[in-house]
N, C-alpha and C positions, 0 to 999 in steps of 0.2 A: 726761884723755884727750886724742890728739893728733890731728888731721888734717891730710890731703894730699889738696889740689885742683888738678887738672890742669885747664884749660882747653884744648879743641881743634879746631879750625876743621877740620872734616870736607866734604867733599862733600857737597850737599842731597840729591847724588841716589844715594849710597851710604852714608847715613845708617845704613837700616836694618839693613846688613852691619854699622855698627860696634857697633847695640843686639844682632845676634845673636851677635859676635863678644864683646861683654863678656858676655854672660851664660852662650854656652858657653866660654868661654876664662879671660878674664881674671879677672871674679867668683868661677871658683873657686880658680884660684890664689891669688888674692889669699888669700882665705877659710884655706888653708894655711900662710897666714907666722903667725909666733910672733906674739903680743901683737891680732893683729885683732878688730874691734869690728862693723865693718860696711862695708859697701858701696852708695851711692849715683850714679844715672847720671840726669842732667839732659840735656834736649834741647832747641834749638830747629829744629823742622822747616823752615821757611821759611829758615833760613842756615844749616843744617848746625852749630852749634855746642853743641859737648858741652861737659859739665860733669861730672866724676867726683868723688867726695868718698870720700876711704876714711877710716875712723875705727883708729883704734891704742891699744892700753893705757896703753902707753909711750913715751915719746919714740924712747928706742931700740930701740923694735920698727917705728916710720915709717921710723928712719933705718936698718933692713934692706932697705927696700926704697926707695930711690932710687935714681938715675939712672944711679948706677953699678956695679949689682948684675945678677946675672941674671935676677931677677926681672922688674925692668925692663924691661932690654931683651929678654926675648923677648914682653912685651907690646906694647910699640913695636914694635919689629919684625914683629906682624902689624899691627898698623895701619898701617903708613908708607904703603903701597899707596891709603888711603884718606884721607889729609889733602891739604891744601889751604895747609898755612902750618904754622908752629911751633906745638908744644903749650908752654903756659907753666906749671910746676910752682911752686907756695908751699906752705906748709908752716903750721899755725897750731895752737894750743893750743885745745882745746875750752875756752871759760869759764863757757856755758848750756847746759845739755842738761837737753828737756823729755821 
């Protein structure tokens, strides 16, 4: 199994647009690409920074959805409104899952 973790420095005080904004928007798109496993959103409310973790079957079902897909960016693209700095994408091979 593969994951992609976005780091993203959000507004503290538009935070909560971006936890409604994944769960009606992005979560379920995501949830529609080939090979997906799951979806996690981490928070910290005091500095606005998110944490998203999507899990993938395949390598090449993560690598349908990066940075330069439409996927992507129609996800980014409703967020850009609500950041505060750059989101930072890495890419990792799941090696533990409990």
């Amino acid at each position: 199994m593969y994951a992609r973790v976005t780091t993203t420095p959000i507004s503290p005080y538009r935070l909560d647009e971006a936890i409604r904004l994944a769960e009606d928007s992005t979560m379920p798109a995501a949830s529609k690409q080939p090979g997906f496993k799951g979806y996690l959103m981490l928070v910290d409310k005091s500095s606005g920074m998110a944490m998203t973790i999507t899990f993938w079957q395949e390598e090449s079902d993560r690598e349908f959805t990066d940075q330069n897909t439409d996927y992507y960016k129609d996800s980014i693209s409703k967020l850009i409104p609500l950041l505060c700095g750059t989101p930072v994408v890495e890419d990792f091979e799941v090696a533990v899952q409990v």
